[in-house]
C-alpha positions in Angstrom: 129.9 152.9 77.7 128.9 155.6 81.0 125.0 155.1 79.7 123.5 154.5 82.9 120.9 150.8 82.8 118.4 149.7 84.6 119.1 147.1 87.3 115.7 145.2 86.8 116.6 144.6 83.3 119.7 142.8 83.8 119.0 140.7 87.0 115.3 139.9 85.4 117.3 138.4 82.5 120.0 136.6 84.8 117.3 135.0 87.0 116.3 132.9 84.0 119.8 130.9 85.3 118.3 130.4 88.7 115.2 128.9 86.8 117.3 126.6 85.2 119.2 125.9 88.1 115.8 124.7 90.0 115.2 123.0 87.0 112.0 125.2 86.4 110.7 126.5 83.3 112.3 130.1 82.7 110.1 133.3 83.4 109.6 131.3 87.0 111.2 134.4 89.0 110.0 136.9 86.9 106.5 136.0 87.6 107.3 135.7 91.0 108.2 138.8 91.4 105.6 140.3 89.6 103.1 138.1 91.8 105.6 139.2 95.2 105.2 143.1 94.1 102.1 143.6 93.7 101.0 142.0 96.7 103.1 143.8 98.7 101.3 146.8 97.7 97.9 145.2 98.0 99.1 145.4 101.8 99.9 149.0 101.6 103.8 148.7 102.0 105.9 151.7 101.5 108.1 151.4 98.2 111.1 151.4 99.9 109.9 148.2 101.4 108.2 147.1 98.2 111.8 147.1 96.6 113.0 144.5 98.5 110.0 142.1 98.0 111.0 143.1 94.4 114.4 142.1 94.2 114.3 139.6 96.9 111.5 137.6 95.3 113.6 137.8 91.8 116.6 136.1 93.0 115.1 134.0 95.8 117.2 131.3 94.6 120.1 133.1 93.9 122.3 130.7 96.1 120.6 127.4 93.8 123.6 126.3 92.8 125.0 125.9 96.6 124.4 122.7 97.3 124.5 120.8 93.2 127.9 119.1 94.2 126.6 117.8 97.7 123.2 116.7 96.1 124.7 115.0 93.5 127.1 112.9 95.6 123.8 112.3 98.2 120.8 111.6 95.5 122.7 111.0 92.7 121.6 114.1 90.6 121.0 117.6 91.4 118.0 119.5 89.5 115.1 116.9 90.6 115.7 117.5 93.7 116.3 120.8 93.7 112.6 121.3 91.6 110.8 118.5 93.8 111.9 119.8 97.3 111.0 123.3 96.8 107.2 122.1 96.5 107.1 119.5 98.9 106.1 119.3 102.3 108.7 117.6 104.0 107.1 117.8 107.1 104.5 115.3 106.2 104.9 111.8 105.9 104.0 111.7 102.3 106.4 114.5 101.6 109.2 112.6 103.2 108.5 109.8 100.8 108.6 112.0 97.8 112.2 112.9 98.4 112.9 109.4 99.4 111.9 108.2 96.0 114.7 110.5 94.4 117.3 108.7 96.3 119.7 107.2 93.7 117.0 107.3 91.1 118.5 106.6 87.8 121.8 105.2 89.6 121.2 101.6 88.6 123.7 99.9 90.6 124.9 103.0 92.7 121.6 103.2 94.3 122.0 102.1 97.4 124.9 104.0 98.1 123.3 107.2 97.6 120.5 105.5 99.5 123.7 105.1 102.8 124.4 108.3 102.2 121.4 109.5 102.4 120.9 107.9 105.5 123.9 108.6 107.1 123.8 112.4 106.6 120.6 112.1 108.2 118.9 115.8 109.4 122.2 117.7 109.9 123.0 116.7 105.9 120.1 118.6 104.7 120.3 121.5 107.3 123.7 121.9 105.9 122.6 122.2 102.5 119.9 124.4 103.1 122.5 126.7 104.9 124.6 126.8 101.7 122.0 127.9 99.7 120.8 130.5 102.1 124.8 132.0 103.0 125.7 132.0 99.2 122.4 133.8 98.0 123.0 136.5 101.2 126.7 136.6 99.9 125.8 137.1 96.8 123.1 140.0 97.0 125.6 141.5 99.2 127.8 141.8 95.7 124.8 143.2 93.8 124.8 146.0 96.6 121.2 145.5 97.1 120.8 146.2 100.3 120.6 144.9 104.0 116.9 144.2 103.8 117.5 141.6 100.1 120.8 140.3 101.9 118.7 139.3 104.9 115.7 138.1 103.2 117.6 136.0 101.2 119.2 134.5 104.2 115.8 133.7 105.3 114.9 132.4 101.7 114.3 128.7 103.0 112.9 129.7 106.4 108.5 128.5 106.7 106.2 130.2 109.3 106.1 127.3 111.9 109.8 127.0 112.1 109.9 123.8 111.1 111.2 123.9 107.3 114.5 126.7 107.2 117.8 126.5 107.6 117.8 128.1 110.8 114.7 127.1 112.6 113.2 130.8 112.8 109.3 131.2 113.0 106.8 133.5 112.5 107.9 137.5 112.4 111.8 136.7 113.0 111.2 135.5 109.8 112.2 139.0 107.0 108.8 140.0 105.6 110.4 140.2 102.2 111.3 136.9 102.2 107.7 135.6 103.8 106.3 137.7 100.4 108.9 135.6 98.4 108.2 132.3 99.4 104.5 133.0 99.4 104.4 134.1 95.7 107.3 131.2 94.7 104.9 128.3 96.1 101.8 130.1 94.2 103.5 130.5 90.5 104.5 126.9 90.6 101.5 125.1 91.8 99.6 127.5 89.6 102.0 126.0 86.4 100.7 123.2 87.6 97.1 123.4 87.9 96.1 127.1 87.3 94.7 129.5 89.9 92.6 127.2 91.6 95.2 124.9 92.6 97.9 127.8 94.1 95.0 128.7 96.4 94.6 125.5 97.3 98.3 124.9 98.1 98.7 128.4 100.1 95.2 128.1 101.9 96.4 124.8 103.0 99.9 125.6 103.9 98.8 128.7 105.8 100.4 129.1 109.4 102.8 126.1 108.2 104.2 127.7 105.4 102.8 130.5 104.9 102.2 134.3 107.2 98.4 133.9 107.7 98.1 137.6 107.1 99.9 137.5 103.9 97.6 134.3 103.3 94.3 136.1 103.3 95.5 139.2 101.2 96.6 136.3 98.7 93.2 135.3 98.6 91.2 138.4 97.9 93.7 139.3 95.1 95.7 136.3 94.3 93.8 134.2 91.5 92.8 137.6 89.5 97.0 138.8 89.8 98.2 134.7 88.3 95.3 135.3 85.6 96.6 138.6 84.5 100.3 137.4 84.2 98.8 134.6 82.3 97.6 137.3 79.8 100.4 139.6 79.9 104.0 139.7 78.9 105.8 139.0 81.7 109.2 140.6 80.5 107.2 144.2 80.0 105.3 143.8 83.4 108.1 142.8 85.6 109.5 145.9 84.7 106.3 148.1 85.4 105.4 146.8 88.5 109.1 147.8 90.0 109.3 150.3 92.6 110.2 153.5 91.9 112.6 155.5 91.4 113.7 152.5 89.1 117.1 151.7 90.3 119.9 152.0 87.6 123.6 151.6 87.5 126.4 152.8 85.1 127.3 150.6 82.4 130.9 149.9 84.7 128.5 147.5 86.7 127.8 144.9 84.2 131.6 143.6 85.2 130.2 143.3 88.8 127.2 141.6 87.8 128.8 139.6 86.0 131.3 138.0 88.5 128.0 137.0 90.9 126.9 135.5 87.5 130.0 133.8 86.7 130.7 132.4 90.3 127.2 131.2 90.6 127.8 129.3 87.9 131.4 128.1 88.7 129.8 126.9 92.1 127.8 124.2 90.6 130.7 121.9 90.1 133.7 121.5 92.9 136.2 121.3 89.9 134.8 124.3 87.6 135.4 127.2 90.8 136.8 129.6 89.3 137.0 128.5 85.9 135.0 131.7 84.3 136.6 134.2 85.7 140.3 132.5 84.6 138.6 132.7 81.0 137.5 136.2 81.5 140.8 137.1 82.5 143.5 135.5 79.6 140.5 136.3 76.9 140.8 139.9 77.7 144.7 139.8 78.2 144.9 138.0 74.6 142.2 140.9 73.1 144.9 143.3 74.1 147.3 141.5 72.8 145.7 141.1 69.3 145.3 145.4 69.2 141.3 145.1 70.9 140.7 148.7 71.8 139.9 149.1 75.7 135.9 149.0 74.5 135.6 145.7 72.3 138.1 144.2 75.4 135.3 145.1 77.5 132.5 143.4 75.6 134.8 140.5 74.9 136.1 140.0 79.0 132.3 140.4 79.8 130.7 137.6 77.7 133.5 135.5 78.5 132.7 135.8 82.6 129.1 134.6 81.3 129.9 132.2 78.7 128.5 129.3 80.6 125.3 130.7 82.0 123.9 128.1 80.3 125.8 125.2 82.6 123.0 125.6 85.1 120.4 124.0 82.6 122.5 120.8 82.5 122.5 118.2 85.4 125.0 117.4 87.7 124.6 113.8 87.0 125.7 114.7 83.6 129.0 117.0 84.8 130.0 115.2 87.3 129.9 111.4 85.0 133.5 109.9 85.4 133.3 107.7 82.5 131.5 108.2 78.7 128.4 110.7 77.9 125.4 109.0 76.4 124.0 110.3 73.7 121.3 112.0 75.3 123.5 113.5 77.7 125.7 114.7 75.5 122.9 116.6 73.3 122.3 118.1 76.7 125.7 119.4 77.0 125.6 120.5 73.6 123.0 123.0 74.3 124.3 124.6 76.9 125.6 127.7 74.8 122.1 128.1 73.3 121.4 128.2 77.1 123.2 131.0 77.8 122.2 132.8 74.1 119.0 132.4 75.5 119.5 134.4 78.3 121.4 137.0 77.9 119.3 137.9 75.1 116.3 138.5 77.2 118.2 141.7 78.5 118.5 145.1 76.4 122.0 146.0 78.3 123.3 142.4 77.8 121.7 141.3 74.1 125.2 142.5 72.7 127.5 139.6 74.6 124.8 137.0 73.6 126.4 136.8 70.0 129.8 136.2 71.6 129.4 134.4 74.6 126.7 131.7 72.4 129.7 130.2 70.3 132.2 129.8 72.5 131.9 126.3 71.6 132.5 127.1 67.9 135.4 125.8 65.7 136.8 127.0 62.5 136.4 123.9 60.8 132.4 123.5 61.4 133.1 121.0 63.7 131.7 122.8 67.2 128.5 123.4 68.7 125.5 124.7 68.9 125.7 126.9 65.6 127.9 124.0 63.6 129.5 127.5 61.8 133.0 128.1 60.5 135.6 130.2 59.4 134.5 134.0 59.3 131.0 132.9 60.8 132.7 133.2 64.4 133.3 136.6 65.3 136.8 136.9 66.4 135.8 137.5 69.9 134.2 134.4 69.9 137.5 132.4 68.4 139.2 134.0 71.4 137.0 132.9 73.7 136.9 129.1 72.6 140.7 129.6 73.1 140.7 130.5 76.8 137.8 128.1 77.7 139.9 125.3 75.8 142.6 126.2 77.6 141.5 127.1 81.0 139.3 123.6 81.4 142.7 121.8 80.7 144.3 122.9 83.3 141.2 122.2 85.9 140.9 118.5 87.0 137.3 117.0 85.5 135.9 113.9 86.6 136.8 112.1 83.1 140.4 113.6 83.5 142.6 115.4 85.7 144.3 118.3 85.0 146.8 118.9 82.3 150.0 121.1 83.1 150.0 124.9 81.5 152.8 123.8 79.1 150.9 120.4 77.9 147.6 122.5 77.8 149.4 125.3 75.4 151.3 122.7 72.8 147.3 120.6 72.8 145.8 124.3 72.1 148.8 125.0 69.3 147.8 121.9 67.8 144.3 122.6 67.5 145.3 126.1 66.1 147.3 124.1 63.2 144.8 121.4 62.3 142.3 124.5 61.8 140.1 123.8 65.1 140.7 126.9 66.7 142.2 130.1 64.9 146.2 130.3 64.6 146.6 133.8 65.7 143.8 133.7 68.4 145.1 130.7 69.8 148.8 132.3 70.0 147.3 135.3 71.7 145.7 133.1 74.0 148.9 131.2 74.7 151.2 134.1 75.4 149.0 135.9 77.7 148.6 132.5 80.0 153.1 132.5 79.5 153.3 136.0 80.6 150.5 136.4 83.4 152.5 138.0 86.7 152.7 135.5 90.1 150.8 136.9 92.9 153.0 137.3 95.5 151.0 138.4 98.6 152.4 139.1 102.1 149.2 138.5 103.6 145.9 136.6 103.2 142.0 138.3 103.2 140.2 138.0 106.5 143.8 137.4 108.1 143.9 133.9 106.8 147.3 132.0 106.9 149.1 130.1 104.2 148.3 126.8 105.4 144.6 128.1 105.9 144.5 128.8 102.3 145.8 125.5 101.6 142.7 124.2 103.2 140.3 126.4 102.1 140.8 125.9 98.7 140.9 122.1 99.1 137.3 121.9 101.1 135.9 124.8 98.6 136.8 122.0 96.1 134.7 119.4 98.8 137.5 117.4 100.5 136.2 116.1 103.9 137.8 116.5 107.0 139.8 113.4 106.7 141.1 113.7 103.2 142.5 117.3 103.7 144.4 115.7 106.8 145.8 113.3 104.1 146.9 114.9 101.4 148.3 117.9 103.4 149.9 114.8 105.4 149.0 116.2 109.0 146.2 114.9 112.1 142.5 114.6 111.4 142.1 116.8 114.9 144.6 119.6 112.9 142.3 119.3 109.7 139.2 120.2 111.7 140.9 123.3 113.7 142.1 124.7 110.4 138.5 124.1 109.1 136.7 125.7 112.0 139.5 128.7 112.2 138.8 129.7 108.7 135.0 129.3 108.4 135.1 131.7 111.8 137.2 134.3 109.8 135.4 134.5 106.8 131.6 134.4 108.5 130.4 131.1 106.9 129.6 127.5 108.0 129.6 125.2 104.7 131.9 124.6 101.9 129.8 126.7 99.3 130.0 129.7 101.4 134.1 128.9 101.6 133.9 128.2 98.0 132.2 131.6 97.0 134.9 133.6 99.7 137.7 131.5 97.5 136.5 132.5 94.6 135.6 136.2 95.4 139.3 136.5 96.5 140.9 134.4 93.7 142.5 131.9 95.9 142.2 129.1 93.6 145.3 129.4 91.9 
């Protein structure tokens, strides 16, 4: 359990969530990075620097899940856009009608609403949402401990060479040189996906002093084409983790916990309603593991695959999360294979291959009845009977958009039930149950970054997206009142959009 592992292995396999976030194919960061790295040392960088190209260029979209709940509600759906905007100009006229056409699409009736919405947020609605994603994927490397030069870059993630494409309007060399690499080798792995070697140096000769750092322009040239050839030919998994600087970077096995909250809140972000909601599993899985005689190891392995259980989430559209009414079929075969999602990924790393198993069938039931597997009885390793347990339980008592929530009593006589008529197991379910009767209040005498109690109020309702004027109502005091509290808080924790408040609420468990 002390065995030290290598950093690269575990983030390389995580960024295949981002992927799926953007609604890329996965490998998409890896082969960035490989792409970033070694033309960072084609210009002669120091490794020191090198390592944040590296890591930077890896999780570039770290902070993709930001803005899911504010694209949703504005174009109707989240990944399209997301995977459409990050290779469009949007400084050209065509470009501008690209994303236009996203508007609503698929909406029927609801169209033109998103399209007013649209409208209405005008340029300060997607300067917002690029600031989300930029503050949560600097927050987040933060967490990772990887450094002021990654936490910077990936501030500058959305940030183009003319100043005319970020989320804060810098140009040229204000602009990290990580994150110039990143962006660079991001537009080049895409475009080449879509029309090979030729057709990335097309897109960056064109985009150069737009886009692009001219300089890092013309070593792309000499060297570029050859380098997307040779990841075409390679394993990507075994090269991303030659190319990385060295010394390679490893951490003791008491990270993967750490890690694993980023993960876990990453995911949570997506949805306004699911904040939180991994880490509450996490937390009454491992309580019930003790409870059922787990020694302190296996509680380990169960509390981490439980933080990222729903990895896999990020595959799935918003559009499908956030529906109000009935799944279709289709969308409910997407939903279904969210778990193999997460299997997926977590299998693609040596130090997390072990939770896979576990965090996979958390959807299981005893009866053959669950998904992805369709197994039953002894098929589901009791950590995983747990864990369907505390997920059933914990999404009862969130509000979903089919539902709202169900009080913790309700929630524990529905999960008894289900531990009767064979659904979930009897004992697990009972272990499940008394550790959400028995967990301590948290009585606190004081807030993080000195907030008040009515600023928590607040916070946790606009992490959850209530505007201005709906906080105002259903904490029953002035609009003008809403918007001090608002302002007072985002000042004290060092953000300026509702994802960045969401991922401080979450970071300090104020959700509950």
């Amino acid at each position: 359990m002390d065995d030290d592992l290598r950093l690269a292995d575990l983030l390389a396999a995580l960024s295949v969530a981002t992927d799926l976030g953007m609604g890329h194919e996965p490998e998409k960061a890896v082969r960035s990075c490989v792409l970033a790295t070694e033309l960072a040392r084609a210009a002669g960088l120091p490794e020191a620097r090198i390592r944040d190209v590296y890591y930077t260029s890896m999780l570039q979209h770290l902070g993709c899940t930001a803005s899911s709940h504010e694209l949703t509600y504005l174009f109707g759906d989240d990944r399209p856009v997301l995977a459409q905007a990050e290779r469009t100009d949007e400084s050209t006229l065509r470009g501008t009608a690209e994303m236009f056409a996203l508007v609503g699409r698929g909406t029927g009736l609801r169209r033109p609403q998103h399209l007013g919405r649209v409208l209405r947020a005008g340029p300060s609605g997607n300067e917002t949402i690029l600031r989300s994603v930029c503050e949560v994927g600097g927050r987040m490397a933060e967490r990772l401990h990887l450094g002021e030069g990654v936490r910077a870059a990936l501030q500058d993630g959305t940030e183009t060479w003319d100043g005319r494409g970020g989320a804060y309007g810098r140009a040229g060399e204000d602009i990290t040189l990580p994150a110039r690499f990143a962006l660079l080798s991001a537009q080049a792995v895409l475009f080449d996906g879509l029309g090979g070697p030729e057709a990335a140096l097309d897109v960056v000769r064109g985009r150069a002093e737009r886009w692009f750092d001219p300089a890092l322009v013309a070593i792309f040239v000499q060297v570029g084409p050859d380098l997307l050839r040779q990841l075409d030919a390679t394993d990507v998994w075994e090269e991303v983790l030659a190319v990385e600087p060295r010394p390679v970077k490893c951490v003791p096995s008491s990270r993967i916990d750490e890690i694993a909250h980023v993960f876990a809140d990453m995911v949570d972000l997506k949805s306004s309603f699911t904040l939180g909601h991994s880490s509450g599993v996490a937390e009454l899985a491992a309580q019930a593991g003790e409870r059922l005689g787990f020694p302190p190891e296996r509680v380990t392995t169960l509390r981490r695959a439980a933080l990222l259980h729903d990895l896999g989430r990020v595959a799935v559209s918003n559009a499908v999360w956030e529906r109000p009414g009935r799944l279709t079929t289709t969308q409910w075969e997407q939903v279904r294979l969210h778990p193999y999602q997460t299997e997926r990924i977590l299998d693609r790393s040596s130090g997390l291959a072990h939770l896979s198993g576990i965090a996979g069938m958390h959807h299981e039931r005893q009866d053959g009845t669950g998904y992805h597997h369709g197994v039953a009885g002894s098929a589901v390793p009791t950590e995983a009977r747990i864990l369907a347990a505390a997920d059933t339980f914990q999404a009862m008592t969130q509000d979903r958009p089919h539902r709202p929530a169900v009080r913790r009593e309700q929630a524990a006589e529905q999960l008894e039930r289900d531990g009767v008529a064979g659904g979930l197991e009897a004992e697990c379910v009972g272990a499940v149950v008394e550790a959400a009767g028995l967990r301590a209040t948290r009585g606190r005498r004081s807030w993080p970054a000195g907030l008040t109690d009515r600023e928590v109020e607040v916070l946790r309702l606009m992490a959850r997206g209530s505007s201005n004027r709906e906080i105002a109502s259903q904490l029953v005091v002035s609009r003008r009142t809403a918007e001090h509290h608002v302002q007072h808080i985002y000042t004290k924790i060092g953000g300026s959009t509702r994802a960045a408040a969401a991922v401080f609420a979450m970071e300090h468990d104020l959700l509950r």
